[in-house]
MIDOSE-1310 file (N, C-alpha, C; in nm, 2 decimals, decimal comma, always signed):
residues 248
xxxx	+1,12/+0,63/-1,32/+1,15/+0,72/-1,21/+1,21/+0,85/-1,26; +1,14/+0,98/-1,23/+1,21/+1,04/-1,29/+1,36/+1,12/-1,24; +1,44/+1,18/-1,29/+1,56/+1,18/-1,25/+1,63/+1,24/-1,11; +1,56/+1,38/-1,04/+1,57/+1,42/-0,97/+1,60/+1,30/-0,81
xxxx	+1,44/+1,23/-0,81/+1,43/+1,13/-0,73/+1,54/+0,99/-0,77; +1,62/+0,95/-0,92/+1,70/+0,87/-0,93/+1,83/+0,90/-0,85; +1,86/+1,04/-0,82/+1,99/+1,11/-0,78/+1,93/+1,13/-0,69; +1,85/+1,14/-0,59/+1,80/+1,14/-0,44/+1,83/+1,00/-0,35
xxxx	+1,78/+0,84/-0,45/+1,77/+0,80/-0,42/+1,96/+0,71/-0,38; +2,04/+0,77/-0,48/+2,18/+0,74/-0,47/+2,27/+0,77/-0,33; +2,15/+0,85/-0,28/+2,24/+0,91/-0,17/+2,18/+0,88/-0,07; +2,07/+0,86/-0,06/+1,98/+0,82/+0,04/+1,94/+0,67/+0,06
xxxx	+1,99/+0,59/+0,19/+1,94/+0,44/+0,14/+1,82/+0,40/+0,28; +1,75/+0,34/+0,19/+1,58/+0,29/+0,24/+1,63/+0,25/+0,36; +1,52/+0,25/+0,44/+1,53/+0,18/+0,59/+1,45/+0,07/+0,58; +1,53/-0,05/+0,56/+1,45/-0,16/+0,51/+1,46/-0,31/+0,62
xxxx	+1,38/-0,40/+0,61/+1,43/-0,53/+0,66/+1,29/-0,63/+0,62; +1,33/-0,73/+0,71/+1,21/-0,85/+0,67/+1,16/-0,92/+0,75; +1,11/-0,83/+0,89/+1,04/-0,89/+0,97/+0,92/-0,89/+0,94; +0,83/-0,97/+0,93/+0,66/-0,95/+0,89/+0,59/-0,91/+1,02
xxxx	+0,63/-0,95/+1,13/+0,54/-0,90/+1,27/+0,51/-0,72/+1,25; +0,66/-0,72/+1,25/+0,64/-0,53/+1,23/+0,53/-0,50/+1,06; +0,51/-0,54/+1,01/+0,50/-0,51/+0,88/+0,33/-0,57/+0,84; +0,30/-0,63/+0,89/+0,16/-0,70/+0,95/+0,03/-0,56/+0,91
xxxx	+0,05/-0,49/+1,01/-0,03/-0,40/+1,01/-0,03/-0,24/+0,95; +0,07/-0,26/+0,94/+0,07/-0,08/+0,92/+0,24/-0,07/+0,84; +0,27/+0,04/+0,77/+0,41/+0,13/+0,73/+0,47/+0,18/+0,82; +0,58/+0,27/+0,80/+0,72/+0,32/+0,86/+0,65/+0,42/+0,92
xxxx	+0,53/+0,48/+0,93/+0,50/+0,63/+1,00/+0,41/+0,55/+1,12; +0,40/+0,49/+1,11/+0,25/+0,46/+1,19/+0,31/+0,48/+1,36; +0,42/+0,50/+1,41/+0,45/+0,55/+1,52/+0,40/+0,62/+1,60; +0,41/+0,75/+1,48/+0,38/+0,89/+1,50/+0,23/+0,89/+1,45
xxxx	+0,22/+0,89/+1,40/+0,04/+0,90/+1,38/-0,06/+0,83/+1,45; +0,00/+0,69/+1,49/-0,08/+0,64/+1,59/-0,08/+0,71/+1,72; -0,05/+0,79/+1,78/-0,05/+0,84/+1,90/-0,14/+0,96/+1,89; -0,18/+0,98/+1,76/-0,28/+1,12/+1,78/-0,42/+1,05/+1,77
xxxx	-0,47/+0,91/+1,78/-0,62/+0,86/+1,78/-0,64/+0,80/+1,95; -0,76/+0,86/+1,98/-0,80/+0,77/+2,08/-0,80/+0,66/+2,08; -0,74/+0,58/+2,13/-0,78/+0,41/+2,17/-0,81/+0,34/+2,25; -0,95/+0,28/+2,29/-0,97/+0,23/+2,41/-0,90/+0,11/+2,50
xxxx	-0,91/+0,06/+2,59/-0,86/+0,02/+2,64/-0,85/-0,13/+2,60; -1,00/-0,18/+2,60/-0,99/-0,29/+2,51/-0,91/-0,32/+2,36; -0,91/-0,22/+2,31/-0,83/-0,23/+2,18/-0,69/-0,21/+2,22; -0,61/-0,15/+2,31/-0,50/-0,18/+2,33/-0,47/-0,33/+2,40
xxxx	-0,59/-0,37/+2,51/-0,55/-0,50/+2,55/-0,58/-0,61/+2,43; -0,61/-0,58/+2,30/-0,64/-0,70/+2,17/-0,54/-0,68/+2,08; -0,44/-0,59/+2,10/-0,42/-0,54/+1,97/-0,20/-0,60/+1,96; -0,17/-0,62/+2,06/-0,08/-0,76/+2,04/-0,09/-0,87/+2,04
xxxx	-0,18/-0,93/+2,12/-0,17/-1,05/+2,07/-0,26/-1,07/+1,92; -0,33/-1,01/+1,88/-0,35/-1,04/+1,72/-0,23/-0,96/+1,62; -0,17/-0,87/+1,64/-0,04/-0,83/+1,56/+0,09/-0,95/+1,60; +0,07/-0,99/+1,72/+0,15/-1,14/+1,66/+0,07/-1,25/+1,62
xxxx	-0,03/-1,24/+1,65/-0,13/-1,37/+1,54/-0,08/-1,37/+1,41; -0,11/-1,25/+1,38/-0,05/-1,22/+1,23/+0,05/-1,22/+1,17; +0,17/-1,19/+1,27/+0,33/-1,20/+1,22/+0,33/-1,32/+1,26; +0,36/-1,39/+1,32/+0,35/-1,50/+1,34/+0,35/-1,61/+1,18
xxxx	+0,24/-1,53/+1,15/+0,16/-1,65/+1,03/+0,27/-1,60/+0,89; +0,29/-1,47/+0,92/+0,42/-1,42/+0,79/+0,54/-1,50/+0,86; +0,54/-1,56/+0,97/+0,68/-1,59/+0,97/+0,69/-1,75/+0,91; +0,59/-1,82/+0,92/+0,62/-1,99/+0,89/+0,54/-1,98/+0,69
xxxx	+0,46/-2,08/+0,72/+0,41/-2,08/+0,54/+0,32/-2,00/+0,51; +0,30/-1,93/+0,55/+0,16/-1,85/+0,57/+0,18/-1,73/+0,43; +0,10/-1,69/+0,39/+0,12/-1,52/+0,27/+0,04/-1,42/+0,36; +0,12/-1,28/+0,39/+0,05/-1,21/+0,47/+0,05/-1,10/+0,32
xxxx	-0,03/-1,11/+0,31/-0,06/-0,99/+0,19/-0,16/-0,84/+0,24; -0,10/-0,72/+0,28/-0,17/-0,59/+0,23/-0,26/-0,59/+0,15; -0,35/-0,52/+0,13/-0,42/-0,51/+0,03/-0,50/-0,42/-0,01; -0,54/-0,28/-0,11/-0,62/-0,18/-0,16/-0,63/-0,15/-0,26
xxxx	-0,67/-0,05/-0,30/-0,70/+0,02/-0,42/-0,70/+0,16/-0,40; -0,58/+0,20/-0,52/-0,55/+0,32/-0,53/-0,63/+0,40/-0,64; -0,70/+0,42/-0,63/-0,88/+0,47/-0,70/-0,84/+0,63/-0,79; -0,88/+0,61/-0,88/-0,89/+0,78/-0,96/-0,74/+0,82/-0,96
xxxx	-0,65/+0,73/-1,01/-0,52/+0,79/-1,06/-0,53/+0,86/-1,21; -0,52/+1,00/-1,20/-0,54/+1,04/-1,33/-0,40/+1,07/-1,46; -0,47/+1,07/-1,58/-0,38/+1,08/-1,66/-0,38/+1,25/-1,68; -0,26/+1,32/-1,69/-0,28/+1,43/-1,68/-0,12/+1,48/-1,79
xxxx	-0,19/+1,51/-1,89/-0,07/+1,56/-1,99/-0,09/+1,74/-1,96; +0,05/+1,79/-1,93/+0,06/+1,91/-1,90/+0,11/+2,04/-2,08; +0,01/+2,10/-2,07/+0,04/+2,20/-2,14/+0,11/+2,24/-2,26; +0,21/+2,25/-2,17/+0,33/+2,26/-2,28/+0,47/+2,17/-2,17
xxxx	+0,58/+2,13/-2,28/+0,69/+2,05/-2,25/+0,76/+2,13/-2,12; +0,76/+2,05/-2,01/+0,86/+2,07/-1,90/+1,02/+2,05/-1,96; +1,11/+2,14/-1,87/+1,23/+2,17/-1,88/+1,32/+2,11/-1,79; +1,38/+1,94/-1,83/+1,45/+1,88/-1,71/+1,50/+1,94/-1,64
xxxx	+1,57/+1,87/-1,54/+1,63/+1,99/-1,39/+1,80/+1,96/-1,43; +1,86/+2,10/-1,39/+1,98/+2,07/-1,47/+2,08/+2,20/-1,35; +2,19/+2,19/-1,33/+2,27/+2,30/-1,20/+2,22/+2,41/-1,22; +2,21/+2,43/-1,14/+2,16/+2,57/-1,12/+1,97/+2,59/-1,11
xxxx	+1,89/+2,49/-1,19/+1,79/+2,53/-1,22/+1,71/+2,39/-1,19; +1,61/+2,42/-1,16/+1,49/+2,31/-1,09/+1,41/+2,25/-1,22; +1,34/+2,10/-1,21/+1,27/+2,08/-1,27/+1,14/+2,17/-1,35; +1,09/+2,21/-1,44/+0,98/+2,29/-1,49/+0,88/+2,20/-1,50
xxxx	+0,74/+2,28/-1,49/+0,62/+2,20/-1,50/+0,50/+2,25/-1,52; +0,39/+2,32/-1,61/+0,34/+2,45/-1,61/+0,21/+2,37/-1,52; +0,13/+2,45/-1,49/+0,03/+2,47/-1,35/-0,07/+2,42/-1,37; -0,09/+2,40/-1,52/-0,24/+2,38/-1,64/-0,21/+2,23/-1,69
xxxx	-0,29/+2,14/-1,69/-0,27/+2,03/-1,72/-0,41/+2,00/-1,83; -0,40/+1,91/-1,94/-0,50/+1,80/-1,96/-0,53/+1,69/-1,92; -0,66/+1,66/-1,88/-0,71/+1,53/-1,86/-0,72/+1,42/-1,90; -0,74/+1,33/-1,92/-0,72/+1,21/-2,06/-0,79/+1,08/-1,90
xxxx	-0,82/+1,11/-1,83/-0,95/+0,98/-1,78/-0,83/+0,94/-1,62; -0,85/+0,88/-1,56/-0,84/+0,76/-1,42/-0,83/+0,63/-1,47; -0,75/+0,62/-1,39/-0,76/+0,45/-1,35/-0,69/+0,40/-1,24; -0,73/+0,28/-1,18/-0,73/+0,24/-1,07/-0,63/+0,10/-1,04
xxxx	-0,57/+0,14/-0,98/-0,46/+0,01/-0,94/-0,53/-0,07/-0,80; -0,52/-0,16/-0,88/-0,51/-0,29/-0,71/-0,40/-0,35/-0,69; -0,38/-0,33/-0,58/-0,25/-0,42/-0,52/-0,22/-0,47/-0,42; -0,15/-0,59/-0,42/-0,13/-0,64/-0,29/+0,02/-0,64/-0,28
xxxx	+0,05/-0,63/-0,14/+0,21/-0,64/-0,09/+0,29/-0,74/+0,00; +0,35/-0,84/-0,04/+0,42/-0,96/+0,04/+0,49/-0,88/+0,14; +0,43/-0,88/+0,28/+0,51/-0,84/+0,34/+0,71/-0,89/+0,43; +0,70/-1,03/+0,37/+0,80/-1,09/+0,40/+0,93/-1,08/+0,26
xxxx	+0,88/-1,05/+0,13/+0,99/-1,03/+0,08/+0,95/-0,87/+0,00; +0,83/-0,82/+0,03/+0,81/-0,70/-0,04/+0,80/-0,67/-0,23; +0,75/-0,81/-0,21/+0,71/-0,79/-0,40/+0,53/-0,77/-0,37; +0,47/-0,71/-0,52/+0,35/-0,63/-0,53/+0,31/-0,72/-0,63
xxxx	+0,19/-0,75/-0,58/+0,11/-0,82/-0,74/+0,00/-0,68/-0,74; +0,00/-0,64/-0,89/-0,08/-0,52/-0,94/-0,18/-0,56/-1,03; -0,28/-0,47/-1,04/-0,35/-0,46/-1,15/-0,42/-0,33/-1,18; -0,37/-0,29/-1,29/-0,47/-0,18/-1,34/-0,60/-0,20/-1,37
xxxx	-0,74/-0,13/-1,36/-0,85/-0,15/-1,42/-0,90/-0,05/-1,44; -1,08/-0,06/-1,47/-1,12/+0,09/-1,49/-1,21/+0,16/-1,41; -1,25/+0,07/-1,33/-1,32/+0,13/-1,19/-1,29/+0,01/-1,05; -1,33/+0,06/-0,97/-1,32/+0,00/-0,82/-1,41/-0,08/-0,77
xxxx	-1,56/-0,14/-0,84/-1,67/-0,21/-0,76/-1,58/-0,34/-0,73; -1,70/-0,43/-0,68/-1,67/-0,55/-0,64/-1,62/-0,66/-0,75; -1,72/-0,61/-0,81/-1,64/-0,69/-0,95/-1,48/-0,70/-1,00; -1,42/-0,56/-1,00/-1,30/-0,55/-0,99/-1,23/-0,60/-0,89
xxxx	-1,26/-0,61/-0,77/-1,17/-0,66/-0,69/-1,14/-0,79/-0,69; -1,32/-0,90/-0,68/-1,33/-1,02/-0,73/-1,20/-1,08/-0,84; -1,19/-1,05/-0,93/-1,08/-1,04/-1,09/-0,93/-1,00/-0,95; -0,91/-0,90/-0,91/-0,82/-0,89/-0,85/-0,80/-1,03/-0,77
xxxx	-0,92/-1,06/-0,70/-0,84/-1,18/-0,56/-0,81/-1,30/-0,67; -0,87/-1,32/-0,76/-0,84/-1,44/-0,83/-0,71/-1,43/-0,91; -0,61/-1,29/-0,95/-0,52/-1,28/-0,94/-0,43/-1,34/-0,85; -0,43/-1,23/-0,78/-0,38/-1,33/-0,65/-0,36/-1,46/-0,62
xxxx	-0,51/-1,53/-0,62/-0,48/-1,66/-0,63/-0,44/-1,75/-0,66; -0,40/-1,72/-0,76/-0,33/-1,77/-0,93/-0,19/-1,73/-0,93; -0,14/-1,66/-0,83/-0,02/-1,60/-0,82/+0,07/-1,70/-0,69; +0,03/-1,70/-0,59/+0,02/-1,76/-0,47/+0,06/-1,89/-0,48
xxxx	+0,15/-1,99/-0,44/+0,14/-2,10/-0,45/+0,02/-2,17/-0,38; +0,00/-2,27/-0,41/-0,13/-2,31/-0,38/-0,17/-2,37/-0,22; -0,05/-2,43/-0,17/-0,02/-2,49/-0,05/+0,00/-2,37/+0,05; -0,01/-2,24/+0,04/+0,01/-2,11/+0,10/-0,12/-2,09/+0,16
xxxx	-0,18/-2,09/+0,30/-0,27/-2,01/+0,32/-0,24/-1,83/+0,32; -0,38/-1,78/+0,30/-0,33/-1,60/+0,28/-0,39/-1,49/+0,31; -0,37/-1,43/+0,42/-0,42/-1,35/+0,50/-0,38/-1,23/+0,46; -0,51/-1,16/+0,43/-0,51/-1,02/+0,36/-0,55/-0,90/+0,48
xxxx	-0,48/-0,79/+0,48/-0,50/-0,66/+0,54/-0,62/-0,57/+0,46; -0,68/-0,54/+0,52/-0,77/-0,47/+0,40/-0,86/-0,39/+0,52; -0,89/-0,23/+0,45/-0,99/-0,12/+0,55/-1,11/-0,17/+0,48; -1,17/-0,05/+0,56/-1,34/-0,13/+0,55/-1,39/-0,05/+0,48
xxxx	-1,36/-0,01/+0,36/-1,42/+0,04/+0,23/-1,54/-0,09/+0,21; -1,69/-0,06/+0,16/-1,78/-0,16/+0,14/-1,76/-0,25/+0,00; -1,70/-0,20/-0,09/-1,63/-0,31/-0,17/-1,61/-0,42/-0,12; -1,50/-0,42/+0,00/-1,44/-0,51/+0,04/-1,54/-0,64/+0,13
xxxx	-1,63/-0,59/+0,17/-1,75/-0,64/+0,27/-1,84/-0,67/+0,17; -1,86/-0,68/+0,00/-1,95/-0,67/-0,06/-2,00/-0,86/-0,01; -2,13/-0,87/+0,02/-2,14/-1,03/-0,01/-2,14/-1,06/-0,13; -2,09/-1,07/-0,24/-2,05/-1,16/-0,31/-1,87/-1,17/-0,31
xxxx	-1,82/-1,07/-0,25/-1,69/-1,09/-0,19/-1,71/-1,19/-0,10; -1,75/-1,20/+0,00/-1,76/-1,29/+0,09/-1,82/-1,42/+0,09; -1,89/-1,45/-0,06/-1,90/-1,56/-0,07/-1,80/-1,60/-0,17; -1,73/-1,51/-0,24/-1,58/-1,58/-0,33/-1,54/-1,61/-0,16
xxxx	-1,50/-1,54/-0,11/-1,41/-1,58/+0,08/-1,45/-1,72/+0,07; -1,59/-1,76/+0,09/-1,64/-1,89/+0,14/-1,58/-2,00/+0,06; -1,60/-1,97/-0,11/-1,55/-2,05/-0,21/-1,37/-2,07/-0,16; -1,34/-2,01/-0,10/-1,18/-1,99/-0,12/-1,11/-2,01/+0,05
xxxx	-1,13/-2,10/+0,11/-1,09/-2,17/+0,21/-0,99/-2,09/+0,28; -0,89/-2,12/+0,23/-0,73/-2,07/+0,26/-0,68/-1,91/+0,26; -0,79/-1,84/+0,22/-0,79/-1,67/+0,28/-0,87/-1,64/+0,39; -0,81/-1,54/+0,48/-0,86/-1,51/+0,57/-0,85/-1,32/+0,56
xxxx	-0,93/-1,29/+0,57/-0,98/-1,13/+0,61/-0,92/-1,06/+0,74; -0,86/-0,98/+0,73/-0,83/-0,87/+0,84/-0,85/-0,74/+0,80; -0,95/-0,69/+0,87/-0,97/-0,52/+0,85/-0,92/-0,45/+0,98; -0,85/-0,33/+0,89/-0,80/-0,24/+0,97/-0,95/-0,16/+1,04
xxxx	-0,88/-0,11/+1,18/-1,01/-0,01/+1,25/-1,06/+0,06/+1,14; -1,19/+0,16/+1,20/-1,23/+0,25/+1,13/-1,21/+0,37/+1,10; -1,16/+0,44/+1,03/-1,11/+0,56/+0,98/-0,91/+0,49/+0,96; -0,89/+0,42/+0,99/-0,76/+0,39/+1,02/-0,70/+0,30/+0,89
xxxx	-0,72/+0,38/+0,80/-0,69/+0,29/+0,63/-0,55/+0,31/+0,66; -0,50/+0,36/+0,67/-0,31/+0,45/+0,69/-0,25/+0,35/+0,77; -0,31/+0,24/+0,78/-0,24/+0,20/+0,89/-0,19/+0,06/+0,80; -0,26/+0,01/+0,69/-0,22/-0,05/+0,59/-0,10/-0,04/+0,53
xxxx	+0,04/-0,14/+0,51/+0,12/-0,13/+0,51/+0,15/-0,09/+0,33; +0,03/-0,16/+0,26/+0,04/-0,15/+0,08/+0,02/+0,08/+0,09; -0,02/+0,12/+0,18/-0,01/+0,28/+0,15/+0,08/+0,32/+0,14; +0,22/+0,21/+0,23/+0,36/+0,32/+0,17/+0,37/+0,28/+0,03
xxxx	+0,38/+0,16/-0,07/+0,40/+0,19/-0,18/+0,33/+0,21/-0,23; +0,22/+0,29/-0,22/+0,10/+0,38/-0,31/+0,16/+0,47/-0,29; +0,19/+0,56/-0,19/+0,29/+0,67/-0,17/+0,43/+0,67/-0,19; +0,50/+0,61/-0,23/+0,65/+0,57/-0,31/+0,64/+0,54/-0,46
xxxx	+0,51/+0,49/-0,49/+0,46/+0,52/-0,62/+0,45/+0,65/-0,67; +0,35/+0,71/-0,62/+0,32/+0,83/-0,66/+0,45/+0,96/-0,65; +0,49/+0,97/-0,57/+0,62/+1,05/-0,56/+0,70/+1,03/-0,69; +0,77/+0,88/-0,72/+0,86/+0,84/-0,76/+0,77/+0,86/-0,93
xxxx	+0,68/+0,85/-1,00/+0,64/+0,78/-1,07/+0,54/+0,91/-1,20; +0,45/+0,86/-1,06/+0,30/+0,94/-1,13/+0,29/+1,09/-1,14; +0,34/+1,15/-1,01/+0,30/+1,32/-0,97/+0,40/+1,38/-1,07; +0,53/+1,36/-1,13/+0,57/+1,44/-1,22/+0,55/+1,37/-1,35
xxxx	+0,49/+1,27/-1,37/+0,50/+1,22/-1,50/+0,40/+1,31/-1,57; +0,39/+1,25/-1,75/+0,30/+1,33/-1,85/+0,24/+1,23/-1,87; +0,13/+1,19/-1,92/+0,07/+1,07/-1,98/-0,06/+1,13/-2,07; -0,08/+1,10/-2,19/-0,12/+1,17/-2,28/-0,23/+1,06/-2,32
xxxx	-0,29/+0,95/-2,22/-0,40/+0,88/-2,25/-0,39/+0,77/-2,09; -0,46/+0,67/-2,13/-0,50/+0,60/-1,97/-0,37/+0,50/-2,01; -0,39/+0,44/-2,15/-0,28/+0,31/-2,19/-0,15/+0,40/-2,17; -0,09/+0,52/-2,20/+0,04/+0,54/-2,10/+0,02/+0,56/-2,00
xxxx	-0,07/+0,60/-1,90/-0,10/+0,60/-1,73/-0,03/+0,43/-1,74; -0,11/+0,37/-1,76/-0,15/+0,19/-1,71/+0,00/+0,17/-1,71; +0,07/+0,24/-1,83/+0,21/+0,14/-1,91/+0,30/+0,16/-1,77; +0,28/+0,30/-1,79/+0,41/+0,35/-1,67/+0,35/+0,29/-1,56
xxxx	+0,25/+0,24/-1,45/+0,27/+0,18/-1,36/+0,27/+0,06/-1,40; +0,28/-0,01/-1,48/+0,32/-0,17/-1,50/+0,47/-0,21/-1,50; +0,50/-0,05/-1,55/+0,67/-0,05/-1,60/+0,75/-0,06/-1,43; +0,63/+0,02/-1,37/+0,68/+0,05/-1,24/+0,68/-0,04/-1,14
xxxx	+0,57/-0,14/-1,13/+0,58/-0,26/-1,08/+0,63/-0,36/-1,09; +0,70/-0,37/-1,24/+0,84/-0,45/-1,30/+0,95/-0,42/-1,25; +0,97/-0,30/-1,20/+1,14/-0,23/-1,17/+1,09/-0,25/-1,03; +0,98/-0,25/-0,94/+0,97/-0,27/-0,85/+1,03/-0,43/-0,77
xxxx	+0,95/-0,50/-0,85/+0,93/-0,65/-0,79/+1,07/-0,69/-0,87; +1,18/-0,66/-0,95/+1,33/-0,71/-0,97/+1,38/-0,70/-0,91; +1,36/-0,65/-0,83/+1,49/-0,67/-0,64/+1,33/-0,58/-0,54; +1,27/-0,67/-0,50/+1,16/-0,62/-0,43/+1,21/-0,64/-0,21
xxxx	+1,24/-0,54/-0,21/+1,28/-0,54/-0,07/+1,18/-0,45/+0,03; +1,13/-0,53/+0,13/+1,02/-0,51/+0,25/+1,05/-0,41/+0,32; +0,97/-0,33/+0,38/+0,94/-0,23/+0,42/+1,01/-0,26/+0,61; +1,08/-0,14/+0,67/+1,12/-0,18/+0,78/+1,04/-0,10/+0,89
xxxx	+0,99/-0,21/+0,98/+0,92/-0,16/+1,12/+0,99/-0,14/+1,25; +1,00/+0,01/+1,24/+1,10/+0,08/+1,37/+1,09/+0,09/+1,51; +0,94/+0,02/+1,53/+0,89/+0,09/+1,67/+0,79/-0,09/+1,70; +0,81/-0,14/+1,82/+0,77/-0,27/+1,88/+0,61/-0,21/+1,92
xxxx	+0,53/-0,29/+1,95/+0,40/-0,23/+1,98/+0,38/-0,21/+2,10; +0,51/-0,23/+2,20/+0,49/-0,22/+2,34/+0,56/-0,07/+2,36; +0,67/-0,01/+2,23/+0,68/+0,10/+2,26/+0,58/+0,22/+2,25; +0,47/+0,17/+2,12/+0,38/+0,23/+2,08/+0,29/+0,22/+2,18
xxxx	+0,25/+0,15/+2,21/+0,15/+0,17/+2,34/+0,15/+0,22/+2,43; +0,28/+0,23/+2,45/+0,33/+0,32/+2,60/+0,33/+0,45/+2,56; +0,39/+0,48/+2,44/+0,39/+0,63/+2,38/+0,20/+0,69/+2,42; +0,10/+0,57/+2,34/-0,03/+0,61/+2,37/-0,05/+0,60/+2,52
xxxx	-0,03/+0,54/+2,62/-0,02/+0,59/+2,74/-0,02/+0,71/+2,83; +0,12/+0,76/+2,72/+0,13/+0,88/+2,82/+0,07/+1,01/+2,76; -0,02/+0,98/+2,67/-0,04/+1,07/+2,56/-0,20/+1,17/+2,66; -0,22/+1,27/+2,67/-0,33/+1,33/+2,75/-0,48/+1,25/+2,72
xxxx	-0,54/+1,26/+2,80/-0,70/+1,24/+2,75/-0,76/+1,33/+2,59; -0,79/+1,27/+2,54/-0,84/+1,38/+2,46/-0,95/+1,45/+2,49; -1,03/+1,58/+2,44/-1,12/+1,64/+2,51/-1,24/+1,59/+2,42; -1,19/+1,59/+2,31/-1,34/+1,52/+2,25/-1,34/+1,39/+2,22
């Protein structure tokens, strides 16, 4: 973490808790952004009772795991040496960077205690994810059924995904609507990653990219605390209520 955000974060403390109902579907913004998509009526009359289907199942033995891929993280060594941030003067960082390759994190997020099982690889197909779910499942106690969040990127739909699904009893599939990836709760810590981690860092090949997010999922998951849901879905729905017709 680099230091600016270490001295941010001393002063500032997370809005956190451990209810999985709220945490099910979506992160801490989804209040305010859900109110700018049309939604029909039918999907408002489906869309609590499966958001407690779902928490529900995080609340007894169940694994409610998030789930995506954070695709084309690049390694980008800058120029010349930045100038830590120190009174008076801001961190330095010149404008010009080098390239040195991508790579791609998969991750899933326990939404009941907020630990991340990661993997770095080197591309996104099916294949890679495959290698991912069997992570997971090897992670998982075994007597856990495990219900994954996941948008409808066609990776995720590939059939031979869905015949590992068949082989694999005890997972169950949930996809977020369409265009509606954000609503995925694993995007706040893609976005707490990157802030904290990646966007100022230097990495001068893919094996320090990989290190530093392994490093970061270690300091993550040592005191791994869940993401907190501010807004009930009966407030959210009423907010979309009163919200105008859209014109298009």
């Amino acid at each position: 973490m680099t230091d600016h955000l270490a001295r941010r974060n001393l002063h500032r403390g997370a809005r956190r808790g451990s209810d999985p109902l709220v945490l099910a579907a979506a992160g801490g913004r989804v209040g305010s952004n859900l109110a700018r998509i049309p939604v029909s009526g039918a999907v408002r009359a489906s869309f609590w009772p499966r958001l407690a289907a779902l928490g529900a199942a995080g609340r007894t033995k169940h694994r409610c795991q998030p789930a995506d891929e954070k695709s084309q993280i690049q390694a980008l060594d800058r120029t010349q040496p930045g100038l830590p941030i120190k009174p008076g003067r801001c961190q330095t960082m010149t404008h010009d960077y080098k390239r040195h390759g991508t790579t791609t994190l998969f991750a899933a997020l326990s939404v009941l205690d907020g630990a991340v099982i990661g993997r770095c690889m080197q591309r996104h197909r099916h294949i890679e994810f495959i290698r991912f779910l069997n992570a997971v499942e090897r992670a998982v106690a075994a007597d856990k059924p495990i219900h994954v969040v996941l948008d409808n990127y066609a990776t995720h739909k590939h059939p031979k995904v869905l015949a590992w699904l068949t082989r694999h009893p005890r997972w169950t599939f949930h996809f977020t609507p369409t265009s509606a990836s954000w609503l995925n709760a694993i995007e706040n810590f893609f976005s707490k990653m990157t802030r904290q981690r990646i966007r100022r860092g230097v990495f001068r090949s893919i094996v320090d990219l990989q290190a530093a997010i392994n490093a970061y999922l270690a300091e993550h998951n040592a005191n791994p605390k869940p993401f907190v849901w501010t807004k009930s879905a009966e407030a959210i729905l009423a907010k979309l209520h009163r919200c105008p017709v859209p014109s298009v």
